[in-house]
N, C-alpha and C positions, 0 to 999 in steps of 0.2 A: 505489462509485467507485474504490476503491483496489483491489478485486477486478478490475473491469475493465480498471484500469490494466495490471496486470499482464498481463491477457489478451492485450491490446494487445500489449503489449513483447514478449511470446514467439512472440505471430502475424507481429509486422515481423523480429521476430531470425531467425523460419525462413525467412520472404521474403528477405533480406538474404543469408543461407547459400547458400540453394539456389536462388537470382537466377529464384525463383518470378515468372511475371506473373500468374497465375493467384490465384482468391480464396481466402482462407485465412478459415474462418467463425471469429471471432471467440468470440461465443454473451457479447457485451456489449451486452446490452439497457439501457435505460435501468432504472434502480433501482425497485422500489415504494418509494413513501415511507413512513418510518416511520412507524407507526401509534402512537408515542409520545413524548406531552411535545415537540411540534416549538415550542408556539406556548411552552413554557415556557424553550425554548432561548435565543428571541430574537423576537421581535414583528416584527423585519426582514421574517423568512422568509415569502415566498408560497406558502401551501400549496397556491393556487389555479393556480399556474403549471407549464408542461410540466415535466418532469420532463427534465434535457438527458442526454443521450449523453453514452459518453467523448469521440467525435468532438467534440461543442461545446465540449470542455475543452480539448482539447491544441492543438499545434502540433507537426505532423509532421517529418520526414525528407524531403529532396526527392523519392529514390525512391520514397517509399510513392504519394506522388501521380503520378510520372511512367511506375512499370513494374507497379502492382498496382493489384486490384481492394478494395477496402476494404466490405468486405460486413457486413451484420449477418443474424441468421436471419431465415427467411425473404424474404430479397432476394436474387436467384439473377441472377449477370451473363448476358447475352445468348447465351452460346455453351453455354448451357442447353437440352436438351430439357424444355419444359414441362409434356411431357404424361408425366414419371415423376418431376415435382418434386413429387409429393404423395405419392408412393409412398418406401417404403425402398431403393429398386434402383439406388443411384444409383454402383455401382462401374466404370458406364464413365467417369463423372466425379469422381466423388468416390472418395478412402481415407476410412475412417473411422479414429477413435483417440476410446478414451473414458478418460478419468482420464490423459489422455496424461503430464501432466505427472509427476504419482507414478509412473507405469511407465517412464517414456523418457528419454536425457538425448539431447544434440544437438552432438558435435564440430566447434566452428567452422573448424577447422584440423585438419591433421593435425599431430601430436606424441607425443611418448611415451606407450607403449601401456603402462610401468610403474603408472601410477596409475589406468590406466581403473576400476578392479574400484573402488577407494578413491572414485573419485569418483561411482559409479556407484550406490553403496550397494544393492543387488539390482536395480537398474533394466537396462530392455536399452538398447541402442542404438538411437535413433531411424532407419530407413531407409526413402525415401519413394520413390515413382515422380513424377519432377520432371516427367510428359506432365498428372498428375491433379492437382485441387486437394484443401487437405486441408479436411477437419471435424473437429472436436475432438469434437463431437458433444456432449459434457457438460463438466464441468467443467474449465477450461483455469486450471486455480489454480498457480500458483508465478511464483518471483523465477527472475527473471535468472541470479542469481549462482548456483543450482542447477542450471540445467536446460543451460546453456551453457558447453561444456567447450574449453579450449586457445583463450582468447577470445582476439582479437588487437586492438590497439588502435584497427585500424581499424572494426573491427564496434563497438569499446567509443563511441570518438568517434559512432560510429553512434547507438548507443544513450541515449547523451548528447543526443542532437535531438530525441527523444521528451520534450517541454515542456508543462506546464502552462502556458495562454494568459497574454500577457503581463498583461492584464486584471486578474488574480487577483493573478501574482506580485507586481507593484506593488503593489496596495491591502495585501497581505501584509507587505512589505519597510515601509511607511510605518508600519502598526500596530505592527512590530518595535522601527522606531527610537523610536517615541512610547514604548513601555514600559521601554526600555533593556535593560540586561545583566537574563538572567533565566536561570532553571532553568526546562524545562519540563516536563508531566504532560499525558499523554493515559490517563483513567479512562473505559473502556466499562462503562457497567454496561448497562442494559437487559436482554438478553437474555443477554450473559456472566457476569451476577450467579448464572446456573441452571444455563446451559451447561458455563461453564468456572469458573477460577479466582479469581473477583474477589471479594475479602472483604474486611470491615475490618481484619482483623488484617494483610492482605496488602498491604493500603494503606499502611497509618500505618506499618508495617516500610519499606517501601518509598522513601516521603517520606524518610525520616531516612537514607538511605544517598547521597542526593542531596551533589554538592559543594558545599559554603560551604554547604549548608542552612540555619543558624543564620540570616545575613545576606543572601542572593541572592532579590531577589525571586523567588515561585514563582508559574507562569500554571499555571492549570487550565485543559484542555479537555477538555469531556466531554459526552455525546449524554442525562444527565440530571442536570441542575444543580439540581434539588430534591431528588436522594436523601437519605434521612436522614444517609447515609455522609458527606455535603458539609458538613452544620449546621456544625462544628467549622470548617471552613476557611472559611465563609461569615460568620458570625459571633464574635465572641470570647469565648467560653463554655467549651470545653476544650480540654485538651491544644493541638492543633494553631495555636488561634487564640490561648490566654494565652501562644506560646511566640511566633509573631509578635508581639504587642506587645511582649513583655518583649526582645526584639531588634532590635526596628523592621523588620524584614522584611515584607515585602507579599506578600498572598495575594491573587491577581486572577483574576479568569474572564473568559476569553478571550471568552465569550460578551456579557457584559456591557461590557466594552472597545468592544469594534464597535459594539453596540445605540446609547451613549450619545455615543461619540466618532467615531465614522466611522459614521455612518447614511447621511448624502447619499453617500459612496464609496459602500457598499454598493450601496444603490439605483441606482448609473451601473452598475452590472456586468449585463453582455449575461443572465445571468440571479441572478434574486435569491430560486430556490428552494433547498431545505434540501441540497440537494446541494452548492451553490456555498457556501454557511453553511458549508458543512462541509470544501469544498475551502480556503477561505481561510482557516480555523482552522489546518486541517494544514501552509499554506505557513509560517503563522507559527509555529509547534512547527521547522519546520525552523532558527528559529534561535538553538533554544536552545543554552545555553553547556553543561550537561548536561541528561539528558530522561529518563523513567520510562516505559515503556508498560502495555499492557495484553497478558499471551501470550494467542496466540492471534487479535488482530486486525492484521489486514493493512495497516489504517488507521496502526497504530502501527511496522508493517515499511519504510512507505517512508518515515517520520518516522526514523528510524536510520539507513535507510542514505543519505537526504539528510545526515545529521552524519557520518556515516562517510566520504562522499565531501570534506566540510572538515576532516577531521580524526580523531584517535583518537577512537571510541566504544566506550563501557560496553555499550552493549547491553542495559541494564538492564530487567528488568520485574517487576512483580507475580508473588510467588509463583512465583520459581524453582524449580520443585521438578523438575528434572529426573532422568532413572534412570540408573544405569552406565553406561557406554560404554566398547568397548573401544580408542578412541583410533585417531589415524591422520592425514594431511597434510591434511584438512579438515574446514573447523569443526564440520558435521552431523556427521563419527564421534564425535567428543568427547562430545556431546548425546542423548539420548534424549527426544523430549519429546511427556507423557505427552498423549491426547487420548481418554477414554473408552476406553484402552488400545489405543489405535492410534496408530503414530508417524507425527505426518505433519511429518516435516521440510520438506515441500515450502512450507507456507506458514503452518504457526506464529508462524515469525519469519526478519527479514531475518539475515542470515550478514556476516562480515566482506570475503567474496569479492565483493560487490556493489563497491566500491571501481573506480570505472573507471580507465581507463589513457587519456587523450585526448590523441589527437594535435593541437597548435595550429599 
């Protein structure tokens, strides 16, 4: 979902640049569902139900609807030759770009060509032929605030339009107020427990660097709320749970909140599988007073830069262990950050440059 999201945002930002009508392939299919602990998350969740699109999530920009093709693979608009859409030949209509995002950056304006190189970090210049449409072909991963250079406020108000359906934001905003003031926590384990960086010790360090920790209630959201890693926060047995009581601070799972307090909302939302379980966790993470993520998930990148956009954010996550950087006028030179020894600034984590500029 949140990988999609972004796909999205970089495919209308290039339609919006280069006043493309033409389709821009996305390559955001709907999700497979995870193959773990879904019915352990919340009993809500239909695992039996379609799996939605980003399309049935969001609310667009008036342009995306009025001057573009909004395509997913394999759905080829009409002013297709059919009989070489099965084929790779497709350079009278189509540029290809693979990895676009890590290789490319996209100047919304022209301006000072002193920081291109800075902001560029070894990338080229995106330059497209505006008669062709484009395909990303694979991977279309990165944030906004990377890929879009000399943004100007109007492309930023632009990109401000790209909405999560109001559907979710409400039942969101309502589960917010019912919990009041809180800290929040998005912990991936699953498959980040192997992948990447997610360990106890990275945890419990983590927690404790949180503001008013002592006293501010703390929500948990996480995609396995029976890991052994939780016992402590779920129950009051150590460390984690004898320090909540001994301070009256609440430890909550966001997951359990919904299940037992908002079920019938749940269940009115236009869909009620693990995708939307998972979109309405992250509307409510959006408003936390400070937040903790997980590096490496993107789920936890637009939880940041939603706080970023209300305000100063820490940016905070598990297990900073970032390498040297030799510094420079944005946030990625400062960082190096480590993935199976490949830096992918592109969508590790959200940047402080996400912060729009909207014009009212």
């Amino acid at each position: 979902m949140a990988n999609h999201m972004m796909s999205l945002e970089i495919g209308l930002g290039l339609q919006y640049v280069y006043g493309y009508r033409q389709a821009i392939f996305y390559h955001c299919t709907p999700s497979n569902p995870h193959p773990w602990n879904q019915a352990h998350i919340s009993p809500l969740i239909d695992n039996n139900a379609e799996v939605p699109s980003i399309l049935d999530l969001v609310e667009l920009p008036s342009f995306a609807y009025e001057n573009t093709y909004l395509t997913l693979p394999g759905v080829f608009p009409a002013h297709y030759d059919l009989d070489i859409v099965d084929t790779w030949k497709f350079t009278r209509y189509i540029q290809m770009y693979r990895q676009a995002p890590l290789n490319y950056y996209v100047d919304v304006a022209e301006g000072n060509e002193s920081d291109a190189a800075d902001f560029a970090d070894g990338r080229a210049k995106l330059v497209v032929d505006p008669t062709k449409d484009i395909d990303f072909k694979s991977s279309n991963l990165s944030y906004y605030s990377r890929t879009f250079r000399n943004r100007t406020p109007e492309f930023d108000t632009m990109m401000s339009q790209i909405r999560w359906r109001r559907e979710y934001v409400e039942l969101a905003d309502r589960i917010a107020a019912y919990i009041g003031p809180f800290n929040g926590v998005h912990l991936r384990l699953t498959d980040h427990t192997h992948n990447y960086l997610t360990t106890s010790t990275a945890y419990i360090n983590g927690l404790v660097s949180l503001d008013d920790y002592s006293k501010r209630t703390l929500v948990m959201c996480t995609d396995e709320p029976q890991n052994e890693m939780l016992r402590s926060f779920r129950s009051y047995d150590n460390l984690l749970g004898e320090e909540a009581r001994a301070t009256g601070r609440k430890n909550l799972l966001l997951a359990d909140i919904i299940t037992k307090e908002f079920a019938n909302d749940y269940k009115s939302l236009p869909s009620q599988e693990a995708t939307a379980f998972g979109l309405v966790c992250m509307l409510v993470m959006f408003h936390s007073l400070d937040f903790i993520g997980t590096p490496g998930s993107t789920y936890t990148g637009l939880i940041h830069r939603a706080i970023n956009q209300r305000g100063p954010c820490g940016f905070k996550l598990f297990a900073q262990d970032f390498a040297p950087a030799p510094g420079g006028p944005y946030s990625w030179q400062n960082h190096r950050l480590p993935h199976k020894g490949v830096e992918v600034n592109a969508w590790w984590r959200e940047w402080p440059e996400s912060r729009l500029q909207i014009v009212v």
